[in-house]
PyMOL Python script that loads the backbone (N, CA, C, O; Angstrom):
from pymol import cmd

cmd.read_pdbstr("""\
ATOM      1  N   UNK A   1       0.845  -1.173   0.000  1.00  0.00           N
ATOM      2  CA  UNK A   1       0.000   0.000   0.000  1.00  0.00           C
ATOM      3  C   UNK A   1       0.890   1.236   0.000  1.00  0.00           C
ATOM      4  O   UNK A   1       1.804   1.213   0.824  1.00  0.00           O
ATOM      5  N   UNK A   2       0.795   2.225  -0.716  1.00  0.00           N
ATOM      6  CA  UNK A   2       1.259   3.401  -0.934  1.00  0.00           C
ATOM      7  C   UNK A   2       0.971   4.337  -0.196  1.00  0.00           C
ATOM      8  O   UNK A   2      -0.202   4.659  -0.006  1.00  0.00           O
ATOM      9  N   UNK A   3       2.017   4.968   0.377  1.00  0.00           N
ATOM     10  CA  UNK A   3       1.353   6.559   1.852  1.00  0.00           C
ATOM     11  C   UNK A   3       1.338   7.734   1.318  1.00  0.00           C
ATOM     12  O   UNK A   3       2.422   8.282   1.517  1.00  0.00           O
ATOM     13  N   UNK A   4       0.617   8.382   0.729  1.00  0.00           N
ATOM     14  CA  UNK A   4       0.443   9.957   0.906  1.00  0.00           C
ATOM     15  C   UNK A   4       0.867  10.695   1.321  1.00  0.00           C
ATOM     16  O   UNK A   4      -0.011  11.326   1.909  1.00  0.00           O
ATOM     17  N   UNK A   5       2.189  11.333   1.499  1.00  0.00           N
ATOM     18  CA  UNK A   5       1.807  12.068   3.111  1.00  0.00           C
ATOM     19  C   UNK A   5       1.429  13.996   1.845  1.00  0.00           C
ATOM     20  O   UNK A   5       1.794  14.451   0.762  1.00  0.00           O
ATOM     21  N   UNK A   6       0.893  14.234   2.535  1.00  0.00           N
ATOM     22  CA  UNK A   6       0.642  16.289   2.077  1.00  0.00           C
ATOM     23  C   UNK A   6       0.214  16.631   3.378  1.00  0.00           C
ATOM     24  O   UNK A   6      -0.682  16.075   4.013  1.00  0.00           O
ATOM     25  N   UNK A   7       1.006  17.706   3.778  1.00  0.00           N
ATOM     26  CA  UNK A   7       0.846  18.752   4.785  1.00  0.00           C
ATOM     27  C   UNK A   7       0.014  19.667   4.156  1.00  0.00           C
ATOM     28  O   UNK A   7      -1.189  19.539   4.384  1.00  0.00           O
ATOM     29  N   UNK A   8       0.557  21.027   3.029  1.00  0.00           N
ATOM     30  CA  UNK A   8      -0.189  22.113   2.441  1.00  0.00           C
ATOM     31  C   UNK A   8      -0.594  21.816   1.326  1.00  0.00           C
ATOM     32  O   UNK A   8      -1.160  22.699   0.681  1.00  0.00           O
ATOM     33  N   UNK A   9      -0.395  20.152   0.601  1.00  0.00           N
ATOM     34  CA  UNK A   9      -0.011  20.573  -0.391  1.00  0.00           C
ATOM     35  C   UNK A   9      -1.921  20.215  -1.509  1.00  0.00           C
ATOM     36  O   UNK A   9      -2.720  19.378  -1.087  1.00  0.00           O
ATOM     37  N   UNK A  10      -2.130  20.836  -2.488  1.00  0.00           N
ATOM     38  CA  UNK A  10      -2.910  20.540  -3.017  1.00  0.00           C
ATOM     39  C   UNK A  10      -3.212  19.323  -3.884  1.00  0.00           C
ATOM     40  O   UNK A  10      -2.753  19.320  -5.026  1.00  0.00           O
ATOM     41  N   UNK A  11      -4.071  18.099  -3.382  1.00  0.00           N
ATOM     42  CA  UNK A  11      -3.807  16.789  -4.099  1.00  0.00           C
ATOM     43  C   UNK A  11      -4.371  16.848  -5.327  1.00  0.00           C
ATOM     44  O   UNK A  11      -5.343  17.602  -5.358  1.00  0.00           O
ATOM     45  N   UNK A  12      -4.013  16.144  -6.686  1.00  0.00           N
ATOM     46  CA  UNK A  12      -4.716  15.901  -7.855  1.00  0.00           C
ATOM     47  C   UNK A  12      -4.809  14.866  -8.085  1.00  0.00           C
ATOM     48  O   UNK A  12      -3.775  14.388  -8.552  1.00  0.00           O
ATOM     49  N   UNK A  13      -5.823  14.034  -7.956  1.00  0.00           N
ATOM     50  CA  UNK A  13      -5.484  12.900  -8.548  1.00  0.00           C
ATOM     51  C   UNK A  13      -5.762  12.516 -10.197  1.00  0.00           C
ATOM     52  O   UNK A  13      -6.804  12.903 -10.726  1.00  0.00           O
ATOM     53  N   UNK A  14      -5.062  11.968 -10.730  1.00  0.00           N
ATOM     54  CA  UNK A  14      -5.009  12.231 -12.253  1.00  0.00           C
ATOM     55  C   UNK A  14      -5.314  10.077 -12.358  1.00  0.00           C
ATOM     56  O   UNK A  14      -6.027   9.769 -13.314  1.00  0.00           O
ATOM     57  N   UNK A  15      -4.850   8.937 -11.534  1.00  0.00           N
ATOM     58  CA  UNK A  15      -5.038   8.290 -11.964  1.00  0.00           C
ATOM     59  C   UNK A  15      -6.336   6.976 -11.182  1.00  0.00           C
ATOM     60  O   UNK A  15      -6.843   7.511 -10.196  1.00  0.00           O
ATOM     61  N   UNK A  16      -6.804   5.790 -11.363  1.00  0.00           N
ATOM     62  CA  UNK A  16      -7.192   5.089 -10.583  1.00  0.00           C
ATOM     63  C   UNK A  16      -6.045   4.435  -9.741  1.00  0.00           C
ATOM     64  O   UNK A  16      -6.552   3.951  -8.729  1.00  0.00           O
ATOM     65  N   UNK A  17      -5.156   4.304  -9.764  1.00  0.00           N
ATOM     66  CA  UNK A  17      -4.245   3.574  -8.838  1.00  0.00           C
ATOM     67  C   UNK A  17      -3.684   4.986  -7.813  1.00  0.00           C
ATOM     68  O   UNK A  17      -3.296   4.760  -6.667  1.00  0.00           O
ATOM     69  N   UNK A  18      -3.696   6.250  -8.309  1.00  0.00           N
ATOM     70  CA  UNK A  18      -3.865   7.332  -7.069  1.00  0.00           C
ATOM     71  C   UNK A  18      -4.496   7.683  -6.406  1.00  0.00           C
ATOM     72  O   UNK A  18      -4.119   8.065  -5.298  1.00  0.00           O
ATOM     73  N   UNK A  19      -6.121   7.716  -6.917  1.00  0.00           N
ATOM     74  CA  UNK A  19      -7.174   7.591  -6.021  1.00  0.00           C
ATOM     75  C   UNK A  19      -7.520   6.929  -5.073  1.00  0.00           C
ATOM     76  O   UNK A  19      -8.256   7.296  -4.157  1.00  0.00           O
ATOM     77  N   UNK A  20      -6.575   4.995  -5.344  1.00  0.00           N
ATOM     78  CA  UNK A  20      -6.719   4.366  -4.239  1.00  0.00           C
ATOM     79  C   UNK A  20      -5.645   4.434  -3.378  1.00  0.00           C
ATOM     80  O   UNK A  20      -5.588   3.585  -2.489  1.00  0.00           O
ATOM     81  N   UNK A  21      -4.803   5.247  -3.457  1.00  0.00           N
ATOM     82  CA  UNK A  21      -3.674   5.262  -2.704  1.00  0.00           C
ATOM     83  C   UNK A  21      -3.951   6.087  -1.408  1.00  0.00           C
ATOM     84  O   UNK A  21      -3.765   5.856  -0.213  1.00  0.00           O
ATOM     85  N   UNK A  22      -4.604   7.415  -2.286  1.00  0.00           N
ATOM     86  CA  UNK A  22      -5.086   8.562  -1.565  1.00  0.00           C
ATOM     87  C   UNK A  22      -6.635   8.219  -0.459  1.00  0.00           C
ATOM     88  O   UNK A  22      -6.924   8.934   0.501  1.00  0.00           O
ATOM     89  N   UNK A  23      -7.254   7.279  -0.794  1.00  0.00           N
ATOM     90  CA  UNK A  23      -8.607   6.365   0.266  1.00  0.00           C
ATOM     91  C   UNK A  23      -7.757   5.824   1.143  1.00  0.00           C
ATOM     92  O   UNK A  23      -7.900   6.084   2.337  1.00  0.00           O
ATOM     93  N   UNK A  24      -6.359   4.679   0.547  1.00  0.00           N
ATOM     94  CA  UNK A  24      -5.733   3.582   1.713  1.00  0.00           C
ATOM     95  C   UNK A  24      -5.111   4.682   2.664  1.00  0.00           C
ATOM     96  O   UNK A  24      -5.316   4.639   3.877  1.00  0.00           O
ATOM     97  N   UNK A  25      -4.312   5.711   2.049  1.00  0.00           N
ATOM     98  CA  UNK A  25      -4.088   7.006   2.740  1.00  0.00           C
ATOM     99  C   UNK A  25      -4.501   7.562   4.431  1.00  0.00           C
ATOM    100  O   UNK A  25      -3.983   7.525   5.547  1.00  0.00           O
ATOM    101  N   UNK A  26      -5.805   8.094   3.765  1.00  0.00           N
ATOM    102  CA  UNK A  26      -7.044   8.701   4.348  1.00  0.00           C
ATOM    103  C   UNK A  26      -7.232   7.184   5.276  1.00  0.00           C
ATOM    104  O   UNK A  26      -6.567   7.155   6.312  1.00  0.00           O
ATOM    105  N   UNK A  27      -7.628   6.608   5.133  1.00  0.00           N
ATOM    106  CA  UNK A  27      -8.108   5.391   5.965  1.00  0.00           C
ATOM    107  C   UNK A  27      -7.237   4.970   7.084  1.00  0.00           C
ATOM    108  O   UNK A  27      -7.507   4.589   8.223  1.00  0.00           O
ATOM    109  N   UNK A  28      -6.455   5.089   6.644  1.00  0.00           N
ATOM    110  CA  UNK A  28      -5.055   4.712   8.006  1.00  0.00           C
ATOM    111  C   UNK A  28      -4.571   5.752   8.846  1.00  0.00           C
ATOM    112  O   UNK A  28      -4.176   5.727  10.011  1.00  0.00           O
ATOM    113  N   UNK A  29      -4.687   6.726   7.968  1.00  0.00           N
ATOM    114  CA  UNK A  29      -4.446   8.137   8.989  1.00  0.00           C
ATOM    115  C   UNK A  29      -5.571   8.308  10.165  1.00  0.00           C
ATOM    116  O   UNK A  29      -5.225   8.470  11.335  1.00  0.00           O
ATOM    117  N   UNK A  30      -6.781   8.265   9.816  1.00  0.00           N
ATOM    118  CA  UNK A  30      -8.445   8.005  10.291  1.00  0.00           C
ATOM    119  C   UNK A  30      -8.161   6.743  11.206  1.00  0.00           C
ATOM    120  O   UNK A  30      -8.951   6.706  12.150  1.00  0.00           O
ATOM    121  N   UNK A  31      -7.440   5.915  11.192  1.00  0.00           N
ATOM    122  CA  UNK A  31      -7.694   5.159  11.983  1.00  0.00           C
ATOM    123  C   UNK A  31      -6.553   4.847  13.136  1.00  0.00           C
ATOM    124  O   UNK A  31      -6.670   4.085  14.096  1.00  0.00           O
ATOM    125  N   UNK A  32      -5.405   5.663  12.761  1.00  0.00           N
ATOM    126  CA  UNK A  32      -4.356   5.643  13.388  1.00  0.00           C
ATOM    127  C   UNK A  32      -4.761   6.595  14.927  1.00  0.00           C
ATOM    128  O   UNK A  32      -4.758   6.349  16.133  1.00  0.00           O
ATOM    129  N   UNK A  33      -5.126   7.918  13.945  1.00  0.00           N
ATOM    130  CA  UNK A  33      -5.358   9.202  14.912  1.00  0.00           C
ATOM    131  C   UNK A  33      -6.344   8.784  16.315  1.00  0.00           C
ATOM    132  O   UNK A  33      -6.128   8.983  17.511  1.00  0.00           O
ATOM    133  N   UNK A  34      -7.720   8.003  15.479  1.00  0.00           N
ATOM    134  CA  UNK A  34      -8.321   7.615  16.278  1.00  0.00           C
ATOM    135  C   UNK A  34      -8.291   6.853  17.413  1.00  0.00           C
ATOM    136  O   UNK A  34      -8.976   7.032  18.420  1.00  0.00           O
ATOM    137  N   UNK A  35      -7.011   5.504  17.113  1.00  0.00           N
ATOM    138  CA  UNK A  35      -6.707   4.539  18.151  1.00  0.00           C
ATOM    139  C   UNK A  35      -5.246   5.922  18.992  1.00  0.00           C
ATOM    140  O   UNK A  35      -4.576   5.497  19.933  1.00  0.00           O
ATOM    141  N   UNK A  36      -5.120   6.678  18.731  1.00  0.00           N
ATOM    142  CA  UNK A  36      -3.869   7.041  19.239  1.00  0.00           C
ATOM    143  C   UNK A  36      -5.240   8.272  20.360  1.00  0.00           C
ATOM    144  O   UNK A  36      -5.113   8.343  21.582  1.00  0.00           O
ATOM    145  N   UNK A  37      -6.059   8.838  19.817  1.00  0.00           N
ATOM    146  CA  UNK A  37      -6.833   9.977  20.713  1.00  0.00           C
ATOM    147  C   UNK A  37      -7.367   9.038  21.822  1.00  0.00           C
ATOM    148  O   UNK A  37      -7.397   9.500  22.963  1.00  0.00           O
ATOM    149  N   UNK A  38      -7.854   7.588  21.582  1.00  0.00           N
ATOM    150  CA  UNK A  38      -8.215   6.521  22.541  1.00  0.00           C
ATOM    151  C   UNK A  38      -7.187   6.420  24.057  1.00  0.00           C
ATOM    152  O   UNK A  38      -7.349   6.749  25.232  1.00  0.00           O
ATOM    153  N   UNK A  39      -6.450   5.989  23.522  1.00  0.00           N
ATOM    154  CA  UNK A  39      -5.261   6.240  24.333  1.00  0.00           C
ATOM    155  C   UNK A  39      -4.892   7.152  25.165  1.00  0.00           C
ATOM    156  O   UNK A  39      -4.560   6.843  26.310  1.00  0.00           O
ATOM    157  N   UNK A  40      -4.886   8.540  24.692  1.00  0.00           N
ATOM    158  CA  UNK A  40      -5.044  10.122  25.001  1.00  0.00           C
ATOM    159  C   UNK A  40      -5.906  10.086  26.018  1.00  0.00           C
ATOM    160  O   UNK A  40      -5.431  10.266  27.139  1.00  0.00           O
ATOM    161  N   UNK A  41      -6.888   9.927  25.929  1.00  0.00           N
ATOM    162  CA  UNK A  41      -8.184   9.865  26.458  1.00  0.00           C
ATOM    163  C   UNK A  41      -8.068   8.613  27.815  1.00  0.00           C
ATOM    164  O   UNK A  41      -8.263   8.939  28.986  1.00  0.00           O
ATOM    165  N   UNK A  42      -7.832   7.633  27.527  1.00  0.00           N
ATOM    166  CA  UNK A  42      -7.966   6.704  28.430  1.00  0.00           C
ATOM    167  C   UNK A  42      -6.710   7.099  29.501  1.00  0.00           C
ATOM    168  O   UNK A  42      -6.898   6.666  30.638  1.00  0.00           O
ATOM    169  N   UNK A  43      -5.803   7.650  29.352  1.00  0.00           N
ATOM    170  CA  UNK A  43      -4.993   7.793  30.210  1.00  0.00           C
ATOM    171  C   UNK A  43      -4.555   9.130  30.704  1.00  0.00           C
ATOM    172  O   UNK A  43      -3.549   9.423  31.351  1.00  0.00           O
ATOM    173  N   UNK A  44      -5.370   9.758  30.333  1.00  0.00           N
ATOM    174  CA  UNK A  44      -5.239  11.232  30.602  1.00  0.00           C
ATOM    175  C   UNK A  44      -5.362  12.134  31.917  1.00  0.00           C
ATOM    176  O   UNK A  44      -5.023  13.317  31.891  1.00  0.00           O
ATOM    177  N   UNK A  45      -5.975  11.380  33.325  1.00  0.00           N
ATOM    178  CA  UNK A  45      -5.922  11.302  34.130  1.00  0.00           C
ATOM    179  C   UNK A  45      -4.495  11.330  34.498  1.00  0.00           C
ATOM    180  O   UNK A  45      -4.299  12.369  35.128  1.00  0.00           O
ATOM    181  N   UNK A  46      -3.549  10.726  34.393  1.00  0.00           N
ATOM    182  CA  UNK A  46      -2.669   9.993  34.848  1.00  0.00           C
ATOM    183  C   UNK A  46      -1.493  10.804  33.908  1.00  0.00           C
ATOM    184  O   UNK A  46      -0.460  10.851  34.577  1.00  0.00           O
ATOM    185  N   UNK A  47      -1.348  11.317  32.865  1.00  0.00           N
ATOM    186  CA  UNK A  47      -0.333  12.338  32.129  1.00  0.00           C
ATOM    187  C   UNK A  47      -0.779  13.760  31.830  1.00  0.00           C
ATOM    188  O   UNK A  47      -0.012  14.715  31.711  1.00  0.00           O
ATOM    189  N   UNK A  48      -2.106  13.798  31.720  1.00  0.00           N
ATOM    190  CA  UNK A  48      -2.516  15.130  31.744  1.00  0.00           C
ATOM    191  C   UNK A  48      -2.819  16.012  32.569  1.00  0.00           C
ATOM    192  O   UNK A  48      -2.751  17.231  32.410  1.00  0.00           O
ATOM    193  N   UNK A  49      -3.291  15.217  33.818  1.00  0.00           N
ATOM    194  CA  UNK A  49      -3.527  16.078  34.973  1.00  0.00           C
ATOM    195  C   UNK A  49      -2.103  16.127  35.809  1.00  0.00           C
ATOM    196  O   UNK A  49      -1.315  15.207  36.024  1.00  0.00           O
ATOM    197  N   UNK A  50      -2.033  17.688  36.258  1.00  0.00           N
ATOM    198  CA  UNK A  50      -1.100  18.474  36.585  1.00  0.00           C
ATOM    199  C   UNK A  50      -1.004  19.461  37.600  1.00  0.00           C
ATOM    200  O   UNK A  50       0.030  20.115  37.728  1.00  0.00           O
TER     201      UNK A  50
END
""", "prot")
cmd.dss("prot")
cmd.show_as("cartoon", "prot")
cmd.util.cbc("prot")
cmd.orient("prot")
């Protein structure tokens, strides 16, 4: 699977094998962030409070 990464940058996608790169992309980022805010969250008591 192919990673994406764009910070500013403006995406085009011009082919079908970029479009799915740019979904597998999006999908892993979406699911990374999410299991990582879980985490955040579940232990935040314990590193966040100060």
């Amino acid at each position: 699977m192919a990673i994406i990464r764009s910070d500013i940058l403006t995406l085009q996608v011009a082919s079908a094998d970029q479009q799915q790169a740019l979904q597998d992309t999006l999908a892993l980022y979406r699911r990374l962030v999410r299991d990582l805010m879980t985490v955040a969250y579940t232990h935040w008591p314990t590193v966040g409070a100060t």
